[in-house]
N, C-alpha and C positions, 0 to 999 in steps of 0.2 A: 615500601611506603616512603614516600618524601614531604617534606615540611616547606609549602610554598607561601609567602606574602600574598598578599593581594596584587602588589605590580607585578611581582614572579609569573601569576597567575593568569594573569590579564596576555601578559607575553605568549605564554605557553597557548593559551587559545588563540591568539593571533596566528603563530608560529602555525598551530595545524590549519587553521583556514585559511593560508596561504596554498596551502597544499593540493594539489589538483585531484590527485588521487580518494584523500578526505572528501572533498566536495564533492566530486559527482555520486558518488557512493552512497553519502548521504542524502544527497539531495535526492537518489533513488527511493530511498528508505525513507524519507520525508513523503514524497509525493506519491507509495504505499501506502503512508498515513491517511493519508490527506481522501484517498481514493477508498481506506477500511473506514475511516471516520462518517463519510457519506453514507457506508450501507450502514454502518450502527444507529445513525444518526434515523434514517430516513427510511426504512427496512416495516420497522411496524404501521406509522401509517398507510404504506404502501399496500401491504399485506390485509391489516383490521380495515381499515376503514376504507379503502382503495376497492380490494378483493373482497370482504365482507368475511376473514376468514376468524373463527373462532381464535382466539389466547392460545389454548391450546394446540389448533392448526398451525397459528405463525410459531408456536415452538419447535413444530416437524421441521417448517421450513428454515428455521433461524440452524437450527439442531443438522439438517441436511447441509449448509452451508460450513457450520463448524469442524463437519465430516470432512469436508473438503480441504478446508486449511491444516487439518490434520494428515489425511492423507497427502495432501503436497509437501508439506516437509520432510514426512517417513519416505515418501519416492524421490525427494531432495536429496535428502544424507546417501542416497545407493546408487543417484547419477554420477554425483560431483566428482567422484575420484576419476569417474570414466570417460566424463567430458567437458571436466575444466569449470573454475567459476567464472570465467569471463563468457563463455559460449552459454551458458545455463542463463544468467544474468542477462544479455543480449536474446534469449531468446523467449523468457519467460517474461519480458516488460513486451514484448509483441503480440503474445497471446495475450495477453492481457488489456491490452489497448483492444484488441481487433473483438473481446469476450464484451468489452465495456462496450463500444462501438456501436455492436448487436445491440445493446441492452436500448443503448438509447434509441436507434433508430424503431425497433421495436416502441418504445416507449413514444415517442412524439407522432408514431405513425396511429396511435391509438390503440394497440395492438390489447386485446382486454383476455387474452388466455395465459392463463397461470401458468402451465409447463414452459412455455415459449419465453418466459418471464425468469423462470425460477432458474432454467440453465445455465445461459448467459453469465445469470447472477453465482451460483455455484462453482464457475470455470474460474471467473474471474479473482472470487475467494481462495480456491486451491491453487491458482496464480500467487496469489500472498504467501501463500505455505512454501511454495519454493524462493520467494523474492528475501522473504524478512530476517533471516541470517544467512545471506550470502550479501545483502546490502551491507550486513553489520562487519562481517568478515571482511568484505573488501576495503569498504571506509577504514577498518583496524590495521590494514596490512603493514603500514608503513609505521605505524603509531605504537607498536607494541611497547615500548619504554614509559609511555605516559598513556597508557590505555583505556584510566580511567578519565582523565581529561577528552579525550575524543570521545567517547564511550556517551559524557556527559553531554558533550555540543551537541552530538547526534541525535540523543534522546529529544533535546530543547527543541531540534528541527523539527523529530516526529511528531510531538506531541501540541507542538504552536500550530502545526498546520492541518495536523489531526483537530485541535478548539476549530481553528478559521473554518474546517469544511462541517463539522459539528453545528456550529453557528450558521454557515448560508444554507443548508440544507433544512435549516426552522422555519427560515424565511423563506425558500421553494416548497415548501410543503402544500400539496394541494389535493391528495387523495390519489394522485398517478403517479406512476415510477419515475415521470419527467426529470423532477429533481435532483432526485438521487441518481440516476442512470448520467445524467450529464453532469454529476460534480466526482463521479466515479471513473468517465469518461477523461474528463481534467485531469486527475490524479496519475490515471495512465499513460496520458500523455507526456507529462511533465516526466515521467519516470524514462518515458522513449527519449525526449531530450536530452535528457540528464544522460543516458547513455549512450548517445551519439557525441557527445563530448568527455565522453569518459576513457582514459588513456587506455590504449590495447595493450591488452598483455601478447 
C-alpha cells in the first residue's frame, strides 16, 4: 500500500496512459463493455416485445447467454497456458466481430426467427467469457507495482463506455434486434482495432 497526494496521483495515471501496452488492452476490455452493455441494455425488448416472448421465456434465453459467458472463461483458463494470451486475445476479438456481424446482418435483413437470432447472440457472449480477464491480464502486465491504479483507469474505461452503449441502445430501441446487433457490432469492432494496434508479444 502507498500513500499518494492528489498530484502524486494524477502523475501516476498519466504515467500508465502513456503506456501502449495499457491502452490497447484496455481499450479491448472497454469496447467488451461497450459491446456487453448493448445486449444488457437492448436484449429484453428485443426478445418481450420484438419476439412476443413471455418473462419467463427471455429468462431461458438471457440464462442460455450467461451459460455461455460462463462457459467461455472455464475453456479460457485450460487454453491460455497452451496458446498464449496474445494468440487467444487476437483470435477471440475476431470471432466475435464476425458472431456480431451475423447478428446484425441477420437483424437489418429482417430476419424474424428466433434460433438464427439467439446463436449469434450466445457466441458472441461466450466470446466475452474468454475476452474479459485476458483484457484485464494484459492491460496489468506491465503495471504490476501500481496495480490498483491501472486496475482503476481500466474499470473507468469499461464502465463510461458500458453507460455510453447503455444510453444509445434506449434511443435505438424499436422492437427489432437492429439496435442492439449493430451497437454490439461496434463494440467488436473497436475491440479488432484496438488489437491490431496492440504490441506483439
Amino acid at each position: 500500500r502507498s500513500n499518494l497526494g492528489l498530484a502524486a496521483q494524477i502523475a501516476r495515471y498519466g504515467y500508465i496512459l502513456k503506456e501502449r501496452t495499457f491502452l490497447t488492452h484496455a481499450a479491448m476490455g472497454a469496447s467488451g463493455g461497450f459491446c456487453m452493455f448493448a445486449y444488457l441494455g437492448g436484449s429484453s425488448p428485443v426478445f418481450i416485445q420484438g419476439f412476443g416472448m413471455s418473462p419467463s421465456g427471455f429468462a431461458l434465453v438471457f440464462g442460455l447467454c450467461a451459460c455461455g459467458l460462463v462457459i467461455g472463461s472455464q475453456i479460457n483458463a485450460r487454453l491460455i497456458p497452451r496458446l498464449g494470451l496474445s494468440f487467444m486475445l487476437r483470435t477471440i476479438c475476431r470471432v466475435s466481430l464476425a458472431s456480431t456481424t451475423t447478428l446484425a446482418v441477420l437483424a437489418f435483413s429482417g430476419v424474424r426467427s428466433l434460433p438464427l437470432i439467439v446463436a449469434p447472440l450466445v457466441l458472441a457472449l461466450t466470446c466475452q467469457g474468454f475476452s474479459n480477464s485476458n483484457c484485464s491480464v494484459g492491460a496489468l502486465s506491465k503495471h504490476a507495482a501500481h496495480a490498483g491504479s491501472a486496475s482503476a483507469l481500466m474499470g473507468l474505461g469499461q464502465f463510461s463506455l458500458g453507460a455510453t452503449s447503455g444510453l444509445l441502445v434506449g434511443f435505438l430501441t424499436d422492437g427489432t434486434p437492429r439496435g442492439m446487433a449493430f451497437l454490439m457490432m461496434c463494440g467488436s469492432l473497436g475491440a479488432v482495432i484496438a488489437d491490431l494496434l496492440r504490441p506483439k508479444a
